[in-house]
Chimera marker file (.cmm) of the C-alpha trace (Angstrom):
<marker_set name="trace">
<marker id="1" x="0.000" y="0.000" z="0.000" r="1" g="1" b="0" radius="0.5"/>
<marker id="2" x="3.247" y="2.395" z="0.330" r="1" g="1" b="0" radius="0.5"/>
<marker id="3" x="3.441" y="2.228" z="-3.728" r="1" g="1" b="0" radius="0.5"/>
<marker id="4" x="-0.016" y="3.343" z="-4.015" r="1" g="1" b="0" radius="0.5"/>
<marker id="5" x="0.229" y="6.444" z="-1.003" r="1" g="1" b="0" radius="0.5"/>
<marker id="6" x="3.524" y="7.334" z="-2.950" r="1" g="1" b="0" radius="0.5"/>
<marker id="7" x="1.549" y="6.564" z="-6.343" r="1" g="1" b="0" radius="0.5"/>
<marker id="8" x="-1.421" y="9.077" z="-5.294" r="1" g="1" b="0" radius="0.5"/>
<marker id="9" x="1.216" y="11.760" z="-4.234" r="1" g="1" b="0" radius="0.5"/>
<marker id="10" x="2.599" y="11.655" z="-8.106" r="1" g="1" b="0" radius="0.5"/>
<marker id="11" x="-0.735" y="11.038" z="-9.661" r="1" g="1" b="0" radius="0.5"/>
<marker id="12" x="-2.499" y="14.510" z="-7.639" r="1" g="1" b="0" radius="0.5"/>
<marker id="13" x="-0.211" y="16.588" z="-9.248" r="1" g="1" b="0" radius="0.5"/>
<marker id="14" x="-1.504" y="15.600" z="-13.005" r="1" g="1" b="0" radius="0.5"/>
<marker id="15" x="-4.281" y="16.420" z="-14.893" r="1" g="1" b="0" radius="0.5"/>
<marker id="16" x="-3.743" y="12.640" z="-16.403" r="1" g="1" b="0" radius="0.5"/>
<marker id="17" x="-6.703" y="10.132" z="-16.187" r="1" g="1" b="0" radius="0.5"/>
<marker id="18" x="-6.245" y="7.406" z="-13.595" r="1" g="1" b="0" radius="0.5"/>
<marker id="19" x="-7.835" y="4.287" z="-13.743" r="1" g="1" b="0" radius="0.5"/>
<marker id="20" x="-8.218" y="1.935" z="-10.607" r="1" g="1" b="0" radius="0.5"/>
<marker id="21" x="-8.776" y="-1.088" z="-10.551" r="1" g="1" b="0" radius="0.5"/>
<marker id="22" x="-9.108" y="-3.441" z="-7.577" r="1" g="1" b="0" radius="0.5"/>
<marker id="23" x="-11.640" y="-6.282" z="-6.402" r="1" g="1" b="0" radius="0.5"/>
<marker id="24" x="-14.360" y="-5.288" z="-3.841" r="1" g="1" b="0" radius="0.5"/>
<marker id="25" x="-13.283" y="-3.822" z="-0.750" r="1" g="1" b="0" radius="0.5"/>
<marker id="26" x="-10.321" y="-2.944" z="-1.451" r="1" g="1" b="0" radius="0.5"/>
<marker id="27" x="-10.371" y="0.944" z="-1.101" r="1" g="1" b="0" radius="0.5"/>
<marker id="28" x="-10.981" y="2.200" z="-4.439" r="1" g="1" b="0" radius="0.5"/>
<marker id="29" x="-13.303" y="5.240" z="-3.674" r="1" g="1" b="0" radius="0.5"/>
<marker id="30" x="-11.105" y="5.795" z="-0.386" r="1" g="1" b="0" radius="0.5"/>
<marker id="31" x="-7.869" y="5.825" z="-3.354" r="1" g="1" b="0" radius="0.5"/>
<marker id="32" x="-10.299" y="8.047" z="-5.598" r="1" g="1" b="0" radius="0.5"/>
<marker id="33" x="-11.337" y="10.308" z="-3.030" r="1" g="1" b="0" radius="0.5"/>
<marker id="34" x="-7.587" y="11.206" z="-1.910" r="1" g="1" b="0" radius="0.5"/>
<marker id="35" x="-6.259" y="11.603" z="-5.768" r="1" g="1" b="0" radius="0.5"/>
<marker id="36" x="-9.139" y="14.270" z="-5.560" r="1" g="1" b="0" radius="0.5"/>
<marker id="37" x="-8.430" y="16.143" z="-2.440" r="1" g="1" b="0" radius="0.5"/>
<marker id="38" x="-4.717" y="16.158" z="-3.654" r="1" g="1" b="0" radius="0.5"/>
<marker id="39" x="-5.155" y="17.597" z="-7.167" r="1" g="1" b="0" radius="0.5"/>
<marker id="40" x="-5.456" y="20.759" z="-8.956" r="1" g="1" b="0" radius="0.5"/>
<marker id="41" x="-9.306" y="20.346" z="-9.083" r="1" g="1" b="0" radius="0.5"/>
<marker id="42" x="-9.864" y="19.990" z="-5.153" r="1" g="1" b="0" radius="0.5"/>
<marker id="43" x="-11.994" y="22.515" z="-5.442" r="1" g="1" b="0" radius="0.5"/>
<marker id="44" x="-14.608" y="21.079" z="-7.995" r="1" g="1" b="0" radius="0.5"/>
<marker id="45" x="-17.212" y="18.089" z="-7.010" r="1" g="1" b="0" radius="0.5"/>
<marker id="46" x="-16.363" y="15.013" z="-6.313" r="1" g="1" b="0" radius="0.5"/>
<marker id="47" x="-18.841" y="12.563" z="-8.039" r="1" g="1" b="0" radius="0.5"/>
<marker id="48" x="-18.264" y="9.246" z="-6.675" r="1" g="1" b="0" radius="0.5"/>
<marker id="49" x="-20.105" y="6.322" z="-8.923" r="1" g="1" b="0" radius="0.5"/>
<marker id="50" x="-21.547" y="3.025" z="-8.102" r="1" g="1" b="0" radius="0.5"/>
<marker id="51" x="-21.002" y="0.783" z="-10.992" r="1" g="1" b="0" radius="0.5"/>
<marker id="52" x="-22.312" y="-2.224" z="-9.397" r="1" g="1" b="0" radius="0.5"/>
<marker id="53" x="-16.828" y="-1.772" z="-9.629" r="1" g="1" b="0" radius="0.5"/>
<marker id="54" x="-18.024" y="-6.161" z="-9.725" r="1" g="1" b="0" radius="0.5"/>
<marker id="55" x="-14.273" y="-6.883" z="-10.640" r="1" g="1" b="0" radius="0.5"/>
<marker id="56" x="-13.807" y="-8.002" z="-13.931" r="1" g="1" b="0" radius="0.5"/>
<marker id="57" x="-11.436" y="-7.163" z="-16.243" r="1" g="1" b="0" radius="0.5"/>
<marker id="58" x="-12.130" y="-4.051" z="-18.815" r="1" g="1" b="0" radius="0.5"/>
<marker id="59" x="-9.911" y="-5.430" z="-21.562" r="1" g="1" b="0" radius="0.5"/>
<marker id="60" x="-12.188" y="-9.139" z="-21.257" r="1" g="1" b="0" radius="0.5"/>
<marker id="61" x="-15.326" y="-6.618" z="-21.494" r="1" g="1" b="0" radius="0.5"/>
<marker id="62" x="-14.171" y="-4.886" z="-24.257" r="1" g="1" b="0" radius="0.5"/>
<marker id="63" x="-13.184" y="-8.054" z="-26.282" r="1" g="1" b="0" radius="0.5"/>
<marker id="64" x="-16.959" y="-9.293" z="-25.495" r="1" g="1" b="0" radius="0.5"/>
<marker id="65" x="-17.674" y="-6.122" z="-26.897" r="1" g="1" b="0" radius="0.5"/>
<marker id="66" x="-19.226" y="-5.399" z="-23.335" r="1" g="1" b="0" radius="0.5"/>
<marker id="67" x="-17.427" y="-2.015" z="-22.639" r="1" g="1" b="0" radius="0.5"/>
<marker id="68" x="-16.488" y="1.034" z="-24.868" r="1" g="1" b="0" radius="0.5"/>
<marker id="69" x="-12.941" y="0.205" z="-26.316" r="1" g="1" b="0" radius="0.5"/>
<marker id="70" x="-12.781" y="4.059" z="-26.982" r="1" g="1" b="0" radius="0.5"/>
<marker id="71" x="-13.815" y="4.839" z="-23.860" r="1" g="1" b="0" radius="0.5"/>
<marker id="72" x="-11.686" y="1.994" z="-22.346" r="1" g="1" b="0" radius="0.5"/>
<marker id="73" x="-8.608" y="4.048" z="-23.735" r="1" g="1" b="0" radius="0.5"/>
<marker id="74" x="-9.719" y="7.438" z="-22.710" r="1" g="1" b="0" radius="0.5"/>
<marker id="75" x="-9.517" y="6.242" z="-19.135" r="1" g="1" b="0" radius="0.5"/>
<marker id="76" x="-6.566" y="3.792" z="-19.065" r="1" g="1" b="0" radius="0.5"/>
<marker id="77" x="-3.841" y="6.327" z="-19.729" r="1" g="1" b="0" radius="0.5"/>
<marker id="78" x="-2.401" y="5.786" z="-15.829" r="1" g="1" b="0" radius="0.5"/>
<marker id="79" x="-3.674" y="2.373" z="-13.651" r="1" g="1" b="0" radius="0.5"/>
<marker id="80" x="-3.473" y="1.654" z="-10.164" r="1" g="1" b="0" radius="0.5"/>
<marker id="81" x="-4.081" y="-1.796" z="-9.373" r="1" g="1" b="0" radius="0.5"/>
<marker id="82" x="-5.196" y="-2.003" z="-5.703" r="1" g="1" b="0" radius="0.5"/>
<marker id="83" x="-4.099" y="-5.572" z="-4.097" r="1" g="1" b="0" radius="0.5"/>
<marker id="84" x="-6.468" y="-7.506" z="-2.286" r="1" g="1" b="0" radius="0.5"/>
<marker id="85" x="-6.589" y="-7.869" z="1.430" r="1" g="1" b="0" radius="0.5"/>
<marker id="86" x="-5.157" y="-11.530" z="1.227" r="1" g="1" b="0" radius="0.5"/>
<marker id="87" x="-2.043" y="-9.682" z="-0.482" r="1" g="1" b="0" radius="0.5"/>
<marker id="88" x="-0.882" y="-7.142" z="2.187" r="1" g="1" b="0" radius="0.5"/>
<marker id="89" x="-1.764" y="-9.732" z="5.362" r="1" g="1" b="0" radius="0.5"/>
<marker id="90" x="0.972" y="-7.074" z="7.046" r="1" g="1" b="0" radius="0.5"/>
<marker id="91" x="-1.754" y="-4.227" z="6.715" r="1" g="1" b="0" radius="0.5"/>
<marker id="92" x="-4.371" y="-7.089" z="8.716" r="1" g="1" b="0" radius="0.5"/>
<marker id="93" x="-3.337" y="-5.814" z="12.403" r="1" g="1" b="0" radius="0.5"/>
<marker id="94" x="-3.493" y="-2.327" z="11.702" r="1" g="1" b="0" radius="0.5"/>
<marker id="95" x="-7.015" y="-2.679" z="10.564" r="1" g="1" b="0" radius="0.5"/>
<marker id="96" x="-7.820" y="-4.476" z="13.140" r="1" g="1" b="0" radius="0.5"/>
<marker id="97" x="-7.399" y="-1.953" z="15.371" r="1" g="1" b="0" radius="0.5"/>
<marker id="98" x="-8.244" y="1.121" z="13.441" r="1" g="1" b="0" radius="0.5"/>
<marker id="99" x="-11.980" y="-1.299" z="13.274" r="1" g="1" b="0" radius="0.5"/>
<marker id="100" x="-11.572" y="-2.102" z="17.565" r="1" g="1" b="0" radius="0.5"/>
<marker id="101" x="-10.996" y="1.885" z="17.826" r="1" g="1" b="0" radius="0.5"/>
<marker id="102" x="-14.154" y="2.543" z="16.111" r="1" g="1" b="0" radius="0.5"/>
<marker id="103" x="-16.156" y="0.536" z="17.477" r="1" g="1" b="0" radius="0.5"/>
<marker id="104" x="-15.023" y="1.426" z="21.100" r="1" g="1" b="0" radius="0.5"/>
<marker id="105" x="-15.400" y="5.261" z="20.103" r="1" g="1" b="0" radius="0.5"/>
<marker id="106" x="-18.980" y="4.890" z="18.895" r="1" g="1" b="0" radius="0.5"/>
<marker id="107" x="-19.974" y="2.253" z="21.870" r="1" g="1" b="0" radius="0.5"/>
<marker id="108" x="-18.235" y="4.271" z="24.634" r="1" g="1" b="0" radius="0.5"/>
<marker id="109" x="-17.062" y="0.872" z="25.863" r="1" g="1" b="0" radius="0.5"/>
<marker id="110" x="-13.569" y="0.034" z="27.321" r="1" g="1" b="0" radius="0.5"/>
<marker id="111" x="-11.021" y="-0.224" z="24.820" r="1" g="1" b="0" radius="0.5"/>
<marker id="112" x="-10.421" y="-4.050" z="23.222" r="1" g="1" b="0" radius="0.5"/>
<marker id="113" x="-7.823" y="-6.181" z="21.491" r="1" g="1" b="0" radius="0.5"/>
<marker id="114" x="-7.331" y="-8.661" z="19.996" r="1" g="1" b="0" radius="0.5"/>
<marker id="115" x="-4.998" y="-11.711" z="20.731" r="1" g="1" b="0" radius="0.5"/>
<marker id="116" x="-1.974" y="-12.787" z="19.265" r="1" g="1" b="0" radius="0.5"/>
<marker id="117" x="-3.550" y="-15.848" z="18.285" r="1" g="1" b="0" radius="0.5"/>
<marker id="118" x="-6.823" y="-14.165" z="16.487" r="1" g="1" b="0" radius="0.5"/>
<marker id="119" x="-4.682" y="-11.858" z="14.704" r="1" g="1" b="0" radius="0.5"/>
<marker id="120" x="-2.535" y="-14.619" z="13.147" r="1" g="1" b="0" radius="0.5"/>
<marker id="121" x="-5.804" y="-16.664" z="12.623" r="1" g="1" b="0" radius="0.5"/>
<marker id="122" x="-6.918" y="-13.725" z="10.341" r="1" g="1" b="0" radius="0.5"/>
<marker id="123" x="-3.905" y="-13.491" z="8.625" r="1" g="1" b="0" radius="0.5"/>
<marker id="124" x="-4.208" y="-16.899" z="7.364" r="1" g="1" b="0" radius="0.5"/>
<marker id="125" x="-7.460" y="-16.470" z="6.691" r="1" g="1" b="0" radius="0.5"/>
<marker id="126" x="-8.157" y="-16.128" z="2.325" r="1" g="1" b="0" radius="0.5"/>
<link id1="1" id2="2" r="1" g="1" b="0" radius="0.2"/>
<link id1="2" id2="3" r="1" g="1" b="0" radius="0.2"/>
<link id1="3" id2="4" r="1" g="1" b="0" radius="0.2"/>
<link id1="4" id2="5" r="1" g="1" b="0" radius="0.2"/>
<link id1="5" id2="6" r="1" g="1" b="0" radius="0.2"/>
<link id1="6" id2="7" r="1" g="1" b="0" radius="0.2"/>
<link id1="7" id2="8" r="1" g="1" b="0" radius="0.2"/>
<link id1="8" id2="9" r="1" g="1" b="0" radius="0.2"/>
<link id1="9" id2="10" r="1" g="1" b="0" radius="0.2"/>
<link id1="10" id2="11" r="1" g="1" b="0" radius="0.2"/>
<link id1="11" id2="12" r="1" g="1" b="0" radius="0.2"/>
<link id1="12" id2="13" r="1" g="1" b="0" radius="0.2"/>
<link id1="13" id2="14" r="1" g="1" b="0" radius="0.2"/>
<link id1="14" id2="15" r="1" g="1" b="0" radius="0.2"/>
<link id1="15" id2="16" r="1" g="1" b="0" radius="0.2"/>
<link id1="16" id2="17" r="1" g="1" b="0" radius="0.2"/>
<link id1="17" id2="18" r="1" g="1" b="0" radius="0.2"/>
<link id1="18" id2="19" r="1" g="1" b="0" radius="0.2"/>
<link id1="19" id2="20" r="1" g="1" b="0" radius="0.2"/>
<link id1="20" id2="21" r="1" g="1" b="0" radius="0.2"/>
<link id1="21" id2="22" r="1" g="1" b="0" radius="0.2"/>
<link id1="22" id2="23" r="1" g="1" b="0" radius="0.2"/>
<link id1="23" id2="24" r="1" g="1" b="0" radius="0.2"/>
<link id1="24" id2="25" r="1" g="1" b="0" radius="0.2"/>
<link id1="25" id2="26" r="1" g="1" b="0" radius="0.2"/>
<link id1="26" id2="27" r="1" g="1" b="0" radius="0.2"/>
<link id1="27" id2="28" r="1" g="1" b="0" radius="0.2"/>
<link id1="28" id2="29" r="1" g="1" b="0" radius="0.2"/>
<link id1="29" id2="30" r="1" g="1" b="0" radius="0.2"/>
<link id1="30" id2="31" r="1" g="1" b="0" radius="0.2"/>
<link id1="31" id2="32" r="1" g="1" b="0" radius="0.2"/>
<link id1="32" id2="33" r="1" g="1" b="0" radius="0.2"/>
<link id1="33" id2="34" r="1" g="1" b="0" radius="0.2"/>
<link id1="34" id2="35" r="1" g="1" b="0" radius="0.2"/>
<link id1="35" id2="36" r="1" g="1" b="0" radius="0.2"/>
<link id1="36" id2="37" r="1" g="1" b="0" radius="0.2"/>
<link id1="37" id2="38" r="1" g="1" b="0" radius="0.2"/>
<link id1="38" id2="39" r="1" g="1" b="0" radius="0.2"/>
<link id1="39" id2="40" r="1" g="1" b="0" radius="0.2"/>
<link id1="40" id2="41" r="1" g="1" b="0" radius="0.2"/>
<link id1="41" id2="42" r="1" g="1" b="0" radius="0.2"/>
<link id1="42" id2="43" r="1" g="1" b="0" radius="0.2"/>
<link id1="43" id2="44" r="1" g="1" b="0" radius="0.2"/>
<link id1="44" id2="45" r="1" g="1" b="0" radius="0.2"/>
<link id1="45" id2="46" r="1" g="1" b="0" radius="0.2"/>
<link id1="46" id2="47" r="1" g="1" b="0" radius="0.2"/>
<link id1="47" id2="48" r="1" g="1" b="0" radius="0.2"/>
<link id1="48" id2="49" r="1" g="1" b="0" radius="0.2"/>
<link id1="49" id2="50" r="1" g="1" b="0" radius="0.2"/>
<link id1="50" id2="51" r="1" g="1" b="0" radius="0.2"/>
<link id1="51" id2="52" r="1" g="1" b="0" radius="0.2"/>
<link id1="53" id2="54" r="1" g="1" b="0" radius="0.2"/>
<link id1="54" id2="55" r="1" g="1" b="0" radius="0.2"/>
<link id1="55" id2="56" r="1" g="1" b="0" radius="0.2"/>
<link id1="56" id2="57" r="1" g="1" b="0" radius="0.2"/>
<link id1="57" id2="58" r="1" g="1" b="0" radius="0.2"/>
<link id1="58" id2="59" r="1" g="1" b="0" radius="0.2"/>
<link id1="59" id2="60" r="1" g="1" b="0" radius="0.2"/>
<link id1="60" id2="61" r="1" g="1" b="0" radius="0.2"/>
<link id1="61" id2="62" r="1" g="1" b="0" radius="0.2"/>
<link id1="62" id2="63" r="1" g="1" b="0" radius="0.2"/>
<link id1="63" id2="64" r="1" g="1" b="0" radius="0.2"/>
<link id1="64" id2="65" r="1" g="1" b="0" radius="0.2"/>
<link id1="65" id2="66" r="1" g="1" b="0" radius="0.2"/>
<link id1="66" id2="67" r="1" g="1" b="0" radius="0.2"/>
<link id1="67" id2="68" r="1" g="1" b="0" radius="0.2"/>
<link id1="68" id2="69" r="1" g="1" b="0" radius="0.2"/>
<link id1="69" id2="70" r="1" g="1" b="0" radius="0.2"/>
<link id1="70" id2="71" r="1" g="1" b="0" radius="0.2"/>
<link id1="71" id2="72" r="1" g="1" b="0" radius="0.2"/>
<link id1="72" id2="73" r="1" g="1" b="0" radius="0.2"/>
<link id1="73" id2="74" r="1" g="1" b="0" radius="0.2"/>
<link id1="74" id2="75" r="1" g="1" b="0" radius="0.2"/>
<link id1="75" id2="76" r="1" g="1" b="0" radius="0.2"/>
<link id1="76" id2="77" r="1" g="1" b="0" radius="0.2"/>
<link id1="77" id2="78" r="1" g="1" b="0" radius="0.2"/>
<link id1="78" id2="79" r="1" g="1" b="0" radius="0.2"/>
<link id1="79" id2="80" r="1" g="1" b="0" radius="0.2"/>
<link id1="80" id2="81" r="1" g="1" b="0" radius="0.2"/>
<link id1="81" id2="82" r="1" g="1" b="0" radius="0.2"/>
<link id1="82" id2="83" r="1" g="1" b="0" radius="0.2"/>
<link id1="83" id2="84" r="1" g="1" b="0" radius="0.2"/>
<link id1="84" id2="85" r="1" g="1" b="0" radius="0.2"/>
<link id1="85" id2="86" r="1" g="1" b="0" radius="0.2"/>
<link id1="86" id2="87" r="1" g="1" b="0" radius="0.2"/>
<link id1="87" id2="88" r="1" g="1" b="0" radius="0.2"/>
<link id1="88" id2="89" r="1" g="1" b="0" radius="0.2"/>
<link id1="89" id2="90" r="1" g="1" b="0" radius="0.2"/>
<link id1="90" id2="91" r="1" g="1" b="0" radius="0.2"/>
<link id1="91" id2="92" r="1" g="1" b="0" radius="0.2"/>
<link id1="92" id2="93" r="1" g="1" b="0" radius="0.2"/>
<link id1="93" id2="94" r="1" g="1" b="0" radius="0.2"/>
<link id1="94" id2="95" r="1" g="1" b="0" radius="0.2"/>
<link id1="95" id2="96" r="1" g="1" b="0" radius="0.2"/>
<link id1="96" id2="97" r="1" g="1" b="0" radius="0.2"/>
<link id1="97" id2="98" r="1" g="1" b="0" radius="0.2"/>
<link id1="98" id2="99" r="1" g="1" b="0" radius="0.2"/>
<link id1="99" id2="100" r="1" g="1" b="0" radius="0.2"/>
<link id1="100" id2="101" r="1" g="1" b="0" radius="0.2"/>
<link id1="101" id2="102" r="1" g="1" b="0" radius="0.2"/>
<link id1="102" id2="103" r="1" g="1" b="0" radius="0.2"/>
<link id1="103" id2="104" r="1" g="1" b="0" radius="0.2"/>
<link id1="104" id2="105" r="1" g="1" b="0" radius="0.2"/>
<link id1="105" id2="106" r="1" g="1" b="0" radius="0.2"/>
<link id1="106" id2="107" r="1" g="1" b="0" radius="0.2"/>
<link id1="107" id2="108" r="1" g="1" b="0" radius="0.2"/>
<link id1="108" id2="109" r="1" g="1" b="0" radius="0.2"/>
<link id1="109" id2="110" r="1" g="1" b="0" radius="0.2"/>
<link id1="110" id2="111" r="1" g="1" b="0" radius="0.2"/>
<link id1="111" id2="112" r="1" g="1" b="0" radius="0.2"/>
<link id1="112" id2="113" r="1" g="1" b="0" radius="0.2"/>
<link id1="113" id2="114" r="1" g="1" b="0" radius="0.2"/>
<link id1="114" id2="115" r="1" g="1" b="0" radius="0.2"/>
<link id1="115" id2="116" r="1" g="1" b="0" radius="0.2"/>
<link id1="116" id2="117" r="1" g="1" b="0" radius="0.2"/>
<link id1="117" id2="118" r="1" g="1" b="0" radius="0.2"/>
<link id1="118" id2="119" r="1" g="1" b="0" radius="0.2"/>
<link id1="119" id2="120" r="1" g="1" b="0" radius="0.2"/>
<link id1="120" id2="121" r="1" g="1" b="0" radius="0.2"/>
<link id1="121" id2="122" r="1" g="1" b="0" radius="0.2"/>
<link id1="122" id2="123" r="1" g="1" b="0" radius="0.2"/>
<link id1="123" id2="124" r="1" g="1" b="0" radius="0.2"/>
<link id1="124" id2="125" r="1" g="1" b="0" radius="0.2"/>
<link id1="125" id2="126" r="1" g="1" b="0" radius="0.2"/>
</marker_set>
C-alpha cells in the first residue's frame, strides 16, 4: 500500500486520467477520493459512482464487446491496481485496530484487542 500512497502523491499533481482497478473492498473510492483532495481540481465536485466496480477485467469486457474500447482508452492512460486484502496480510493488524478503535469510540465501551492468536488466525485467513 506504500506504492499506491507514494503513487497518489505523483498522480495529484496531473491532470492525467487514472484508472483503478481493484476487487471489492479494497479501497478504491477511499484511493479516488484522496487523488481528488490532492489535485489541482480539489476545489470542484467530487462525483463518486456506483457501478455495481463487480471486478472483472475491462480489456475481457471490451473483447466481449461489453465495454467502450474508446472509452476503455480514454480512461486507461495511468492504472493503479489495488491488491487484495489476502495480499498485504501485514496491513491485517493495523485494521484491526483502526476497526476495535471505532467501534469502542462509537460504543463508549472500554477499549479491546485482539490476541496474538486471532490476529494470526486472520492473517491466514483467504
Amino acid at each position: 500500500m506504500q506504492e499506491i500512497f507514494r503513487a497518489i502523491g505523483r498522480l495529484a499533481r496531473s491532470s492525467m486520467t487514472v484508472l483503478i482497478n481493484g476487487e471489492s473492498g479494497t479501497g478504491k473510492e477511499l484511493v479516488a477520493r484522496a487523488l481528488h483532495r490532492h489535485s489541482q481540481r480539489k476545489q470542484g465536485p467530487f462525483v463518486a459512482l456506483n457501478t455495481a466496480a463487480t471486478y472483472q477485467s475491462l480489456e475481457d469486457r471490451v473483447a466481449e464487446g461489453q465495454f467502450r474500447e474508446d472509452l476503455f482508452h480514454r480512461l486507461n492512460v495511468i492504472r493503479l491496481k489495488l491488491p487484495a486484502l489476502r495480499e498485504r496480510v501485514e496491513d491485517i493488524p493495523q485494521l484491526m485496530r483502526f476497526f476495535l478503535q471505532a467501534a469502542v469510540d462509537e460504543l463508549d465501551v472500554p477499549v479491546k484487542s485482539l490476541s496474538e492468536q486471532a490476529t494470526e488466525k486472520l492473517q491466514a485467513y483467504s
